[in-house]
PDB file of N, CA, C, O and CB in Angstrom:
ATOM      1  N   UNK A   1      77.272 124.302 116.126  1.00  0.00           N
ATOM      2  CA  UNK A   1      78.681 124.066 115.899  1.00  0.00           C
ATOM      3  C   UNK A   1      78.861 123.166 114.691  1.00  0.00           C
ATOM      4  O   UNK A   1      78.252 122.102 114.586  1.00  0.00           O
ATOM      5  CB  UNK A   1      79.338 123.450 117.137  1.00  0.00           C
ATOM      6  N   UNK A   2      79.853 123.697 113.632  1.00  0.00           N
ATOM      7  CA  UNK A   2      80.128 122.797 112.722  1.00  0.00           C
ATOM      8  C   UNK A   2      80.894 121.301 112.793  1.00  0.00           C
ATOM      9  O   UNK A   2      81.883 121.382 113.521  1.00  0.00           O
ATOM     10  CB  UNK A   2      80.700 123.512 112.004  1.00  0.00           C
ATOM     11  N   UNK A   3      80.754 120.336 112.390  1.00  0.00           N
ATOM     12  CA  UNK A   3      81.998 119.273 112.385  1.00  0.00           C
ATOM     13  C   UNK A   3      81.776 118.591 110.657  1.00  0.00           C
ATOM     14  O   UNK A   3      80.972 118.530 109.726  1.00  0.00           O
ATOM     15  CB  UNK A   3      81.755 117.784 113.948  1.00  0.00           C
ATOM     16  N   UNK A   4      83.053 118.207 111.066  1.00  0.00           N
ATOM     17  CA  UNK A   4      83.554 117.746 109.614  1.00  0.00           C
ATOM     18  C   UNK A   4      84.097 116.416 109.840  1.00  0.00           C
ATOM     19  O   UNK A   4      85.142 116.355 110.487  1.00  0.00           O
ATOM     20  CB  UNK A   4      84.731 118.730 108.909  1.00  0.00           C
ATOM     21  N   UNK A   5      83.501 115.204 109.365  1.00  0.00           N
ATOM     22  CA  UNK A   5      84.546 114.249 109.480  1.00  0.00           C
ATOM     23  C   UNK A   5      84.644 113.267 108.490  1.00  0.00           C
ATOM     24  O   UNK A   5      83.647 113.082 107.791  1.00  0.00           O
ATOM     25  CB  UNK A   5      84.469 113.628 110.624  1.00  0.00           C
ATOM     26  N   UNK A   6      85.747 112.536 108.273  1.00  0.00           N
ATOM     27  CA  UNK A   6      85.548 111.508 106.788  1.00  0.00           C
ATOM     28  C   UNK A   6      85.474 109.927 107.359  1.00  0.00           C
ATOM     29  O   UNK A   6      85.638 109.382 108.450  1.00  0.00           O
ATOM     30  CB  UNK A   6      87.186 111.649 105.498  1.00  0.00           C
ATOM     31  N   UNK A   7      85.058 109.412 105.697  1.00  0.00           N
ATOM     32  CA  UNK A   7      84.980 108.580 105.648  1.00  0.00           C
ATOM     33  C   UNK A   7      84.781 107.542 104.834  1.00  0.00           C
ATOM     34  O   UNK A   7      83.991 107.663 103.899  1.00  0.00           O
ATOM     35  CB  UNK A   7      84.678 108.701 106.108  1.00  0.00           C
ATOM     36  N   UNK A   8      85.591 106.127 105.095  1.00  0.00           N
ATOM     37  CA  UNK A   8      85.767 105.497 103.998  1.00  0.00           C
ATOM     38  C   UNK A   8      84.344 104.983 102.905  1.00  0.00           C
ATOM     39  O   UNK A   8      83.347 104.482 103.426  1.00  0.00           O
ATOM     40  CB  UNK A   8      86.563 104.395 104.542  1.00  0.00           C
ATOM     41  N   UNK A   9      84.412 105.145 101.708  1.00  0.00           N
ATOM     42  CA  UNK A   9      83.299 104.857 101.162  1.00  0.00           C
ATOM     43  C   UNK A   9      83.484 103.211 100.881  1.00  0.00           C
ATOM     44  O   UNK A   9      84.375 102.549 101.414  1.00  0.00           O
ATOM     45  CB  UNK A   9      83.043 105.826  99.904  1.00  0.00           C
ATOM     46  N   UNK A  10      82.524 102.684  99.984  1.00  0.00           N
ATOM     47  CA  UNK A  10      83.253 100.898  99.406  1.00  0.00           C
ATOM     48  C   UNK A  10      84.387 100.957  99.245  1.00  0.00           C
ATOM     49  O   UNK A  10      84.899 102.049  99.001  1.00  0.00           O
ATOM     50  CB  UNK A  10      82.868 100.165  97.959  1.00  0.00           C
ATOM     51  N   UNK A  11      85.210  99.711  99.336  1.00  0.00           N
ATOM     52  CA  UNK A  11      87.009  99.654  99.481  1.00  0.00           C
ATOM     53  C   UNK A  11      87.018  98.875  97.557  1.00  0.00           C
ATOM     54  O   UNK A  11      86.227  97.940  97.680  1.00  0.00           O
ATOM     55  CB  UNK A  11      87.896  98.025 101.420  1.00  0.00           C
ATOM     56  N   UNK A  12      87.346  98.869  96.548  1.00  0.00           N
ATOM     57  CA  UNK A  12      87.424  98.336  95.882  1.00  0.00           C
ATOM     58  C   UNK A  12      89.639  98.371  95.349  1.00  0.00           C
ATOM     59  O   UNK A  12      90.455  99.263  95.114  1.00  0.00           O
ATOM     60  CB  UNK A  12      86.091  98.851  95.103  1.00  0.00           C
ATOM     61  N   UNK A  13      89.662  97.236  95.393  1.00  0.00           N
ATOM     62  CA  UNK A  13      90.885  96.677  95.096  1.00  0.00           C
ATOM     63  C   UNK A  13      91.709  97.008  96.340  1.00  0.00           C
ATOM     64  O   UNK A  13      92.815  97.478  96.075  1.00  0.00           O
ATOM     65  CB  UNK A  13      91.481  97.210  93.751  1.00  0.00           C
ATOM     66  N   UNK A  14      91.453  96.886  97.493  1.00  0.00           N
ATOM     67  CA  UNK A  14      92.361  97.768  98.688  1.00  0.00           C
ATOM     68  C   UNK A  14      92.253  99.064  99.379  1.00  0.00           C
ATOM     69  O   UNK A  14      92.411  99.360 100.564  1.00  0.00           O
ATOM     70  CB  UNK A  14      93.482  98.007  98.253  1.00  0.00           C
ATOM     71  N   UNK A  15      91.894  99.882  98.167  1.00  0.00           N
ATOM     72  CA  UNK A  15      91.566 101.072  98.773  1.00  0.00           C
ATOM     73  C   UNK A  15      89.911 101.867  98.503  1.00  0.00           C
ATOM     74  O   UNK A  15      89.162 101.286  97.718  1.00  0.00           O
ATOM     75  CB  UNK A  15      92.742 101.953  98.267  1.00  0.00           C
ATOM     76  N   UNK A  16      89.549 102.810  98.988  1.00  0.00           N
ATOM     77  CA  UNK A  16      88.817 103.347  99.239  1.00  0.00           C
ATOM     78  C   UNK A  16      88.519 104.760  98.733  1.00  0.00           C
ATOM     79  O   UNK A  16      89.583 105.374  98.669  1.00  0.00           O
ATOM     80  CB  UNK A  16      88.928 103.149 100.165  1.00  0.00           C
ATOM     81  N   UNK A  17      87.789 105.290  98.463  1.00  0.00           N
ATOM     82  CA  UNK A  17      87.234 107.293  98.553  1.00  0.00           C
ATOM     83  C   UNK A  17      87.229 107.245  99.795  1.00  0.00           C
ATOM     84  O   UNK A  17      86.797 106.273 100.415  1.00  0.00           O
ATOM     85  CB  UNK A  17      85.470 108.056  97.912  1.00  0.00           C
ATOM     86  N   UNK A  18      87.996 108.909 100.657  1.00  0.00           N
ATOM     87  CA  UNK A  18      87.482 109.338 101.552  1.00  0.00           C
ATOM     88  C   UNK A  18      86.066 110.398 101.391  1.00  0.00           C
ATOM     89  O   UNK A  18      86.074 111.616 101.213  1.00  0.00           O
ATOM     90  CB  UNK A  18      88.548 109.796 102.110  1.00  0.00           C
ATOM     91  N   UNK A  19      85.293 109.795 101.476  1.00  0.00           N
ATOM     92  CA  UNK A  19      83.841 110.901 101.643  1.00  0.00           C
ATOM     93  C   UNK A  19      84.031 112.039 102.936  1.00  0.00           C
ATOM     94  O   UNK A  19      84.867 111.857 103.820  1.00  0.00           O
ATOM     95  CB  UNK A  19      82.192 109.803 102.124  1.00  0.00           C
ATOM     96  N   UNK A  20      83.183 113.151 102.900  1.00  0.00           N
ATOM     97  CA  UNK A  20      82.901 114.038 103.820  1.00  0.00           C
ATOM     98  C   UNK A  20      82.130 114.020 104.128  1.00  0.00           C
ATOM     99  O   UNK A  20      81.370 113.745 103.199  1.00  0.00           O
ATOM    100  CB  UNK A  20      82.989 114.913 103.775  1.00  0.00           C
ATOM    101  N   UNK A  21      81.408 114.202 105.365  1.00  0.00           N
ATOM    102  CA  UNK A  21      80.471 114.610 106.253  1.00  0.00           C
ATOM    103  C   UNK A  21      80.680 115.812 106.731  1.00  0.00           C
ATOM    104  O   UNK A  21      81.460 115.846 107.682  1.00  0.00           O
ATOM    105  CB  UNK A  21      80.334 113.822 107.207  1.00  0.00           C
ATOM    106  N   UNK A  22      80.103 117.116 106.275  1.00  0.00           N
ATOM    107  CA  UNK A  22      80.092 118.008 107.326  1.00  0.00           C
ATOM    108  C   UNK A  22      78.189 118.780 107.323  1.00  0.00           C
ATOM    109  O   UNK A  22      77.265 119.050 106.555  1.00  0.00           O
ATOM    110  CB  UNK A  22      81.589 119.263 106.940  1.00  0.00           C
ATOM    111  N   UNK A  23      78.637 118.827 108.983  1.00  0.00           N
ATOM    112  CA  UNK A  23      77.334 119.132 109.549  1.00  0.00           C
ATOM    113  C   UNK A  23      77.204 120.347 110.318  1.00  0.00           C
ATOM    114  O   UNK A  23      77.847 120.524 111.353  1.00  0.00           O
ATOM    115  CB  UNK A  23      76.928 118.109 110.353  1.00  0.00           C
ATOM    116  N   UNK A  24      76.103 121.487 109.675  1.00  0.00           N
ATOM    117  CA  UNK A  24      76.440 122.654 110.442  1.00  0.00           C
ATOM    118  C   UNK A  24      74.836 122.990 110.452  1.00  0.00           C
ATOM    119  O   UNK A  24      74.133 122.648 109.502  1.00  0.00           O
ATOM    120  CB  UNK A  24      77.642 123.854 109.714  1.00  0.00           C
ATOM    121  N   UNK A  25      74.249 123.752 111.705  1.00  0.00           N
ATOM    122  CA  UNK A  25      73.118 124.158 111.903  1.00  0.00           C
ATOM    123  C   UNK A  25      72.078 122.812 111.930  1.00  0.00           C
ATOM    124  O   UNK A  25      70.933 123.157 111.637  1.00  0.00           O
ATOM    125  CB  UNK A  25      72.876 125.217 110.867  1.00  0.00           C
ATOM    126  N   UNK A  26      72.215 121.306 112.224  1.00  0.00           N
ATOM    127  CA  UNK A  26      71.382 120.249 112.097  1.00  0.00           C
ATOM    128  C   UNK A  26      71.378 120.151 110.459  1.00  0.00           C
ATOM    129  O   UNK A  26      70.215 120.125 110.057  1.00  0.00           O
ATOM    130  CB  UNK A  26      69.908 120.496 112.865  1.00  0.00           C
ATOM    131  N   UNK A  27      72.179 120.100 109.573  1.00  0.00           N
ATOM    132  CA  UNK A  27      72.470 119.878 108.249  1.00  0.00           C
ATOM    133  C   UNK A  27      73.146 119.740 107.785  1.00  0.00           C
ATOM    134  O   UNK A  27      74.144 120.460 107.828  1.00  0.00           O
ATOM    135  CB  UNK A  27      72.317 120.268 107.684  1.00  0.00           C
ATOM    136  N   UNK A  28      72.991 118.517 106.902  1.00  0.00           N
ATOM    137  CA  UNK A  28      73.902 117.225 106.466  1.00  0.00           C
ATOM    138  C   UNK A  28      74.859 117.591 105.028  1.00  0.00           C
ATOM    139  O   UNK A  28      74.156 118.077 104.142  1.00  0.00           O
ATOM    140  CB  UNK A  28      72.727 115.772 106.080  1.00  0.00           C
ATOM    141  N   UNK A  29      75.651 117.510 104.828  1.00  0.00           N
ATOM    142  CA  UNK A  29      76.451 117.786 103.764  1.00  0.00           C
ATOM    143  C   UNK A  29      77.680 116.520 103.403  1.00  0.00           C
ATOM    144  O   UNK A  29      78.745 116.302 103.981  1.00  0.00           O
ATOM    145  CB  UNK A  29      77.085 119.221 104.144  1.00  0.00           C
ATOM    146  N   UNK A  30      77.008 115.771 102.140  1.00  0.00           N
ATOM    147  CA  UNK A  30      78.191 114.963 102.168  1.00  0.00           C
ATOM    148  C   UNK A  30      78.708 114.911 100.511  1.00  0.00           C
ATOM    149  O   UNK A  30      78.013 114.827  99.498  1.00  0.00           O
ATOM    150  CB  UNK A  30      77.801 113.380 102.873  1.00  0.00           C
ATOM    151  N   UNK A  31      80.137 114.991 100.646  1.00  0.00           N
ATOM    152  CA  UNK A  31      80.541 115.269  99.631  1.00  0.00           C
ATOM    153  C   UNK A  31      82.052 114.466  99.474  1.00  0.00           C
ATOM    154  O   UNK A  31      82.707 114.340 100.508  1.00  0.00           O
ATOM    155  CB  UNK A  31      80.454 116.718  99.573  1.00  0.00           C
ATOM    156  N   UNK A  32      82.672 113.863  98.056  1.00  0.00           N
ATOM    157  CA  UNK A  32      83.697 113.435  97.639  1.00  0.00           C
ATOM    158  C   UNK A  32      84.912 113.963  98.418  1.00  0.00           C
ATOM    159  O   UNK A  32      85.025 115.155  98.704  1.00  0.00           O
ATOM    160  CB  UNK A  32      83.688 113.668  96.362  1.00  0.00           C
ATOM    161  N   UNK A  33      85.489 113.366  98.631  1.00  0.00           N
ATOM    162  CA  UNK A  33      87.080 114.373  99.299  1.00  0.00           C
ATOM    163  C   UNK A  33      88.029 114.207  97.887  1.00  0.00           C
ATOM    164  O   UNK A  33      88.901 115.063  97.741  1.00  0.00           O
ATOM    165  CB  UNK A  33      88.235 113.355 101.153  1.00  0.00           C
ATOM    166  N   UNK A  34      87.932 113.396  97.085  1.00  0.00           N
ATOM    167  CA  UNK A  34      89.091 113.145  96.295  1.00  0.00           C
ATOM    168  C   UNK A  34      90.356 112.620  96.753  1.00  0.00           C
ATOM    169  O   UNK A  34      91.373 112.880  96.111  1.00  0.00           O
ATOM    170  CB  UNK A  34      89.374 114.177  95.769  1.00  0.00           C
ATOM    171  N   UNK A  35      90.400 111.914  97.786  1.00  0.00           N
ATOM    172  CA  UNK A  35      91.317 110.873  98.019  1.00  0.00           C
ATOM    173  C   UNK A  35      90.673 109.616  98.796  1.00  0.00           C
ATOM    174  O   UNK A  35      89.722 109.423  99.554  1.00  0.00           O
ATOM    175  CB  UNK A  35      92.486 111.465  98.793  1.00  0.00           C
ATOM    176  N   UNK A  36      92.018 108.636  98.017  1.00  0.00           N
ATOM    177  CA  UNK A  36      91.770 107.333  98.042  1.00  0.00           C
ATOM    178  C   UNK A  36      92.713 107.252  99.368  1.00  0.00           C
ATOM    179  O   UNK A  36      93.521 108.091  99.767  1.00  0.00           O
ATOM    180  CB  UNK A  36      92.126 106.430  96.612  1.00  0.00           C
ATOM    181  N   UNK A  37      92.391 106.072  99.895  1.00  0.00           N
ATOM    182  CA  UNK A  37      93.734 105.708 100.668  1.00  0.00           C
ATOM    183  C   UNK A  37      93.342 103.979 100.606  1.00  0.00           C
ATOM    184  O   UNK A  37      92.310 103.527 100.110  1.00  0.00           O
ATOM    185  CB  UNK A  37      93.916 106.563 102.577  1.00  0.00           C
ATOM    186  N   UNK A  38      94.484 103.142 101.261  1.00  0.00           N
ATOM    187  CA  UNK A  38      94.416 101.903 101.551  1.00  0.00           C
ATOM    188  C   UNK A  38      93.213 102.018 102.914  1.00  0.00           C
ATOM    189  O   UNK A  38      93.365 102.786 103.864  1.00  0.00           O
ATOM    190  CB  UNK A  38      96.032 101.286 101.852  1.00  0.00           C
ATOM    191  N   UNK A  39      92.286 101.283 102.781  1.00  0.00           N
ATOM    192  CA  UNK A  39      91.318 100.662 103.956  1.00  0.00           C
ATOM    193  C   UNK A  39      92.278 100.698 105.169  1.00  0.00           C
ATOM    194  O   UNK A  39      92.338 101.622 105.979  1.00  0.00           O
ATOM    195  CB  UNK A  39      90.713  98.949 103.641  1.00  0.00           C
ATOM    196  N   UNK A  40      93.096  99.457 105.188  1.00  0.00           N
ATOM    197  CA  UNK A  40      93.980  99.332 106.373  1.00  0.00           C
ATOM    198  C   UNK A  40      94.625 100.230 106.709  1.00  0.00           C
ATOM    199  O   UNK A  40      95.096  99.969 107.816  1.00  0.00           O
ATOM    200  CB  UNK A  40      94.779  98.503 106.355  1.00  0.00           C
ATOM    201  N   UNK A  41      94.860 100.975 106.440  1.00  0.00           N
ATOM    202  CA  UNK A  41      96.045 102.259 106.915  1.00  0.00           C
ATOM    203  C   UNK A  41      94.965 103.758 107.112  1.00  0.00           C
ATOM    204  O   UNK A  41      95.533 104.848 107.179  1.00  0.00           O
ATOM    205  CB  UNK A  41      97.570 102.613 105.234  1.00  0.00           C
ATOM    206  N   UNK A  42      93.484 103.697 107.191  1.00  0.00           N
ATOM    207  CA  UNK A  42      92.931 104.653 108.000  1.00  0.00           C
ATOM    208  C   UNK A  42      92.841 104.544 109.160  1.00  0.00           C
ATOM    209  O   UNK A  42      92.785 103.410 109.635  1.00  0.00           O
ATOM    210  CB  UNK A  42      91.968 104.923 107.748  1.00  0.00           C
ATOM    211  N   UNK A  43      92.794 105.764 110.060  1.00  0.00           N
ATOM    212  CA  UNK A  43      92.602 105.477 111.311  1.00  0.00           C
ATOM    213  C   UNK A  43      91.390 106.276 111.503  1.00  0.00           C
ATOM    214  O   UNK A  43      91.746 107.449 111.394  1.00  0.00           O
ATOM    215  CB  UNK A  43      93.762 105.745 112.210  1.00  0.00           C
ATOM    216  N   UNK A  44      90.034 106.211 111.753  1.00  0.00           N
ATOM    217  CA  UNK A  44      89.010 106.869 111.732  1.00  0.00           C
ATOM    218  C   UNK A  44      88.731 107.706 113.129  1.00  0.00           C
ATOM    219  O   UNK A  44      87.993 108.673 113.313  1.00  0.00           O
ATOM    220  CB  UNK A  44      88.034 105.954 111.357  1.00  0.00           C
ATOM    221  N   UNK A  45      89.730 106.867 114.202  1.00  0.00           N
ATOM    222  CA  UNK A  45      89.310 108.053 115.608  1.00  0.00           C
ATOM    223  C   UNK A  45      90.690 109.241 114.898  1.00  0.00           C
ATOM    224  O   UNK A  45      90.371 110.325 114.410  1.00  0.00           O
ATOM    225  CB  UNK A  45      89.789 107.128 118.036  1.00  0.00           C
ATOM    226  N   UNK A  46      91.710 108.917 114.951  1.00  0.00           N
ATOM    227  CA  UNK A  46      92.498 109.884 114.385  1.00  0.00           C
ATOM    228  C   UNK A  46      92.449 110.658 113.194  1.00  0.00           C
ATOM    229  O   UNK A  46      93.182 111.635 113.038  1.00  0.00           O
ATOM    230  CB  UNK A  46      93.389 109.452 114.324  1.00  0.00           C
ATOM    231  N   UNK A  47      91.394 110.170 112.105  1.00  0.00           N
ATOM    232  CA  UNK A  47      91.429 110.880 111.103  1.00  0.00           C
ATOM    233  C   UNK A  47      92.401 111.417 110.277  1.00  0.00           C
ATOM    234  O   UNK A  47      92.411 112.630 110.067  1.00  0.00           O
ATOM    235  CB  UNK A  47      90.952 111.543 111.371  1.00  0.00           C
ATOM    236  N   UNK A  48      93.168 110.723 109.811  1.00  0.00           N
ATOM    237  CA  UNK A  48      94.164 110.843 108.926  1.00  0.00           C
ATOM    238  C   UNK A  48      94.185 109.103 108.620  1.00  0.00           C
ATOM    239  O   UNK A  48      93.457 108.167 108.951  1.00  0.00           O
ATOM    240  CB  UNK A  48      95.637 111.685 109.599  1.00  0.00           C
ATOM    241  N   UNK A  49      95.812 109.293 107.561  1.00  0.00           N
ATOM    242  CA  UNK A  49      95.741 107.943 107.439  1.00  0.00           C
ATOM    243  C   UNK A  49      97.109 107.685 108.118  1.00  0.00           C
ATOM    244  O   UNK A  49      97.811 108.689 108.235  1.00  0.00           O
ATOM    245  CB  UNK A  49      95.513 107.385 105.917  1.00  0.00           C
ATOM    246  N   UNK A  50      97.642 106.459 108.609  1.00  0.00           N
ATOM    247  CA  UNK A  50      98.845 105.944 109.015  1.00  0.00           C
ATOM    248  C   UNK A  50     100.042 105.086 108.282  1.00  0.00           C
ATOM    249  O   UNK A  50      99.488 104.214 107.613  1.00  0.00           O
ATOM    250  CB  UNK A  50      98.457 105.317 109.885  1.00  0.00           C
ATOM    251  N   UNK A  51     100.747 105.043 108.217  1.00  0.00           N
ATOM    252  CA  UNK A  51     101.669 105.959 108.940  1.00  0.00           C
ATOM    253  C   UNK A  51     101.835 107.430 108.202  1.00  0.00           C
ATOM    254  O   UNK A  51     102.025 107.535 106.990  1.00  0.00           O
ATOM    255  CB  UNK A  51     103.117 105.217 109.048  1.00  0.00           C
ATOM    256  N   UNK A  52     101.726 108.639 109.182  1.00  0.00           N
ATOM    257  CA  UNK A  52     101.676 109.680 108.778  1.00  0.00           C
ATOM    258  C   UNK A  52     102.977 110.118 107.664  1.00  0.00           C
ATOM    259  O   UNK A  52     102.500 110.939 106.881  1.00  0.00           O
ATOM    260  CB  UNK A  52     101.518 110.373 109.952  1.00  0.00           C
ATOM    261  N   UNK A  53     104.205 109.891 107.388  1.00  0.00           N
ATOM    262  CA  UNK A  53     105.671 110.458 106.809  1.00  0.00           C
ATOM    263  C   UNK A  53     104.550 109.365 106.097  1.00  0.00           C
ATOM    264  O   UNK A  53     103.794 109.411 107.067  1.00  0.00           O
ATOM    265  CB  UNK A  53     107.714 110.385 107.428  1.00  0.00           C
ATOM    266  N   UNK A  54     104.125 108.789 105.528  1.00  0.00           N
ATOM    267  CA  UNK A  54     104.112 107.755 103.741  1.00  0.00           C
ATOM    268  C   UNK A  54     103.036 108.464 103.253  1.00  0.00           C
ATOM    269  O   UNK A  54     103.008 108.379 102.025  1.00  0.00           O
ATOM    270  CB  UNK A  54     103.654 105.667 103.643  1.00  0.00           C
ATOM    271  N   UNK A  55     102.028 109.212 103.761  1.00  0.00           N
ATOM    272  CA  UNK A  55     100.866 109.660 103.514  1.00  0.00           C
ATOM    273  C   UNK A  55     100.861 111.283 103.944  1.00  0.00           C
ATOM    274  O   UNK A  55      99.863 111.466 104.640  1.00  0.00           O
ATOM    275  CB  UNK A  55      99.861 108.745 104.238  1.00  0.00           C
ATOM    276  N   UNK A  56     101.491 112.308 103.804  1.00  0.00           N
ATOM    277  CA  UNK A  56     101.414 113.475 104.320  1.00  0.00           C
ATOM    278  C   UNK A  56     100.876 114.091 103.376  1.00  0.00           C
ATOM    279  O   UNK A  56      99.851 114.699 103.685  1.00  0.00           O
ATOM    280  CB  UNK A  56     102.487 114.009 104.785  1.00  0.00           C
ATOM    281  N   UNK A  57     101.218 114.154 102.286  1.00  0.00           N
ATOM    282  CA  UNK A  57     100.467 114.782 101.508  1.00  0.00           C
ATOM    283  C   UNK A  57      98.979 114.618 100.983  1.00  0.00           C
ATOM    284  O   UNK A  57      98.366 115.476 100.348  1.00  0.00           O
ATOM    285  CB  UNK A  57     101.111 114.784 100.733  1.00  0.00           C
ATOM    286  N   UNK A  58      98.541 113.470 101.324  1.00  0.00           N
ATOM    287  CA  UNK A  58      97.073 113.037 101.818  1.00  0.00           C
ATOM    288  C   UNK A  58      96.230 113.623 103.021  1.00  0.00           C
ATOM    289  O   UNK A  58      95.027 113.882 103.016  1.00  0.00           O
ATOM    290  CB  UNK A  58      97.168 111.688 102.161  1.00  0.00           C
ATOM    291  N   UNK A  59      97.201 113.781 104.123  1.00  0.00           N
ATOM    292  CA  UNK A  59      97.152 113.661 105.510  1.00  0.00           C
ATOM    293  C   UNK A  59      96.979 115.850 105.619  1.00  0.00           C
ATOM    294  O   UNK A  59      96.792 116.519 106.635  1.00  0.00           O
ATOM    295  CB  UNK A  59      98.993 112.546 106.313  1.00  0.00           C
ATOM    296  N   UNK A  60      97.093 116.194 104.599  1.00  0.00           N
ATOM    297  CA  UNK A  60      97.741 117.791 104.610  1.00  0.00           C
ATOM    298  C   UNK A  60      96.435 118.221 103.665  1.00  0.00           C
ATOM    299  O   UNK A  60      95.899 119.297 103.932  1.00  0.00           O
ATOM    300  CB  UNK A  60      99.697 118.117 103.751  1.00  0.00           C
ATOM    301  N   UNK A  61      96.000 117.563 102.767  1.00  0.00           N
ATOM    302  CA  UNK A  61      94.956 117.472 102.243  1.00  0.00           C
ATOM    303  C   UNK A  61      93.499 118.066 102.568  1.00  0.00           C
ATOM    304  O   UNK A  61      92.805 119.020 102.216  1.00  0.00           O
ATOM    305  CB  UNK A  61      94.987 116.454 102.208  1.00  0.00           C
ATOM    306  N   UNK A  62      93.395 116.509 103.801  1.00  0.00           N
ATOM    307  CA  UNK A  62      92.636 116.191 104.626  1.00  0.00           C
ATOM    308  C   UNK A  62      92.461 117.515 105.192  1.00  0.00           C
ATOM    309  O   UNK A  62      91.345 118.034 105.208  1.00  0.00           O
ATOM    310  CB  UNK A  62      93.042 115.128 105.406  1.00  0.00           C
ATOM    311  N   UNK A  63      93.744 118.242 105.773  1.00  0.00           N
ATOM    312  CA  UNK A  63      94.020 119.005 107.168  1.00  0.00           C
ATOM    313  C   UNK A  63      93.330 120.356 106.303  1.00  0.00           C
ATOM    314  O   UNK A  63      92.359 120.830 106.893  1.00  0.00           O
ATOM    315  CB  UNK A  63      96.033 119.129 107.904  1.00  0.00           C
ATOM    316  N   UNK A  64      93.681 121.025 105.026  1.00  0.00           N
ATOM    317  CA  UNK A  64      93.446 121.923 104.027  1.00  0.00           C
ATOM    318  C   UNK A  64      91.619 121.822 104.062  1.00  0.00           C
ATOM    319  O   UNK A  64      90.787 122.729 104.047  1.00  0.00           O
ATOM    320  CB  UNK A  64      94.343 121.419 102.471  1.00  0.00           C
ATOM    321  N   UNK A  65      91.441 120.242 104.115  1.00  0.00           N
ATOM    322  CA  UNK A  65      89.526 120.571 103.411  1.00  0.00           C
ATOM    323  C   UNK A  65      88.811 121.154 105.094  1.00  0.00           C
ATOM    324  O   UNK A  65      88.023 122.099 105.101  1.00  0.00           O
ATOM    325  CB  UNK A  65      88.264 118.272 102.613  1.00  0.00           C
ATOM    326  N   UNK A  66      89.101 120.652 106.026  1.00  0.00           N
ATOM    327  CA  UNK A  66      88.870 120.902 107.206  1.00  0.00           C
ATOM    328  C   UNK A  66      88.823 122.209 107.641  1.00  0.00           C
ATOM    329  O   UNK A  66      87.952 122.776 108.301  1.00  0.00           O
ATOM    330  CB  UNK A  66      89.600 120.310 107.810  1.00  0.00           C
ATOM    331  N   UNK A  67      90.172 122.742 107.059  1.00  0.00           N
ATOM    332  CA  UNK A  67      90.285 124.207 107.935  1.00  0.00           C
ATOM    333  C   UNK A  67      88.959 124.957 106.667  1.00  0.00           C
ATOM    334  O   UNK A  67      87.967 125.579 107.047  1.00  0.00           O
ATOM    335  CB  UNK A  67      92.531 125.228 107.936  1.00  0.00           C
ATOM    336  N   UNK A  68      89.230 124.739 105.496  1.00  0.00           N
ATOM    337  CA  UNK A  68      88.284 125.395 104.544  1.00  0.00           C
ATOM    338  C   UNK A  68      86.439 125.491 105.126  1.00  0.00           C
ATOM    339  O   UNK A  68      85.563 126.355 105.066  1.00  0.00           O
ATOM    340  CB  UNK A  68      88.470 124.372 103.036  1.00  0.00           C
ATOM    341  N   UNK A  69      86.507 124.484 105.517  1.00  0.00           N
ATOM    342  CA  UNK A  69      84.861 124.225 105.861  1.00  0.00           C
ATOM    343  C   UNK A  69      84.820 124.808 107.564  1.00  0.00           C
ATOM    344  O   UNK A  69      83.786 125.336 107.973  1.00  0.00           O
ATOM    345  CB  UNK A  69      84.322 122.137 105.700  1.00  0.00           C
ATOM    346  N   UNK A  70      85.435 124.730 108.029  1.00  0.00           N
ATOM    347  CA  UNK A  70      85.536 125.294 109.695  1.00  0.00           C
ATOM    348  C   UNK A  70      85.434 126.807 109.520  1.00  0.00           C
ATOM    349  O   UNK A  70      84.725 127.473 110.275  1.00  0.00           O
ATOM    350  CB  UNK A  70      87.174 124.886 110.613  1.00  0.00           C
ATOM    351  N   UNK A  71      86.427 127.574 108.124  1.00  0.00           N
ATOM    352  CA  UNK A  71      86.580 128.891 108.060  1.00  0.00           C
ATOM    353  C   UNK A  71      85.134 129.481 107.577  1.00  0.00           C
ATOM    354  O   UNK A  71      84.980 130.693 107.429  1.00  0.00           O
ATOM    355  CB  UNK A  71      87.797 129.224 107.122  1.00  0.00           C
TER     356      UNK A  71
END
């Protein structure tokens, strides 16, 4: 089973790279997401960032690289 999940890389000035992790067949794949977000405003069990209406188009992003790698 595949999973995909992100995560914050070093935080420099506040915010962060979200990195990828996705893992399919016992193999590791990690790669840039191309978005930053503020540190404080990830939520890592929820996976997005918060509050969702200030960040949707981040948050839609996110939702876009996911379905791509699941498909």
């Amino acid at each position: 089973m595949a999973s995909v999940i992100f995560y914050p890389d070093k935080e420099k000035n506040g915010k962060a790279l979200l990195l990828i992790s996705f893992t399919f067949n016992h193999k590791r794949l990690r790669l840039s997401s191309g978005v930053h977000t503020p540190v404080a405003k990830w939520d890592q069990e929820a996976q997005k960032i918060k509050p969702v209406k200030d960040f949707a188009d981040e948050n839609k992003r996110l939702r876009d690289t996911v379905n791509f790698f699941l498909d």
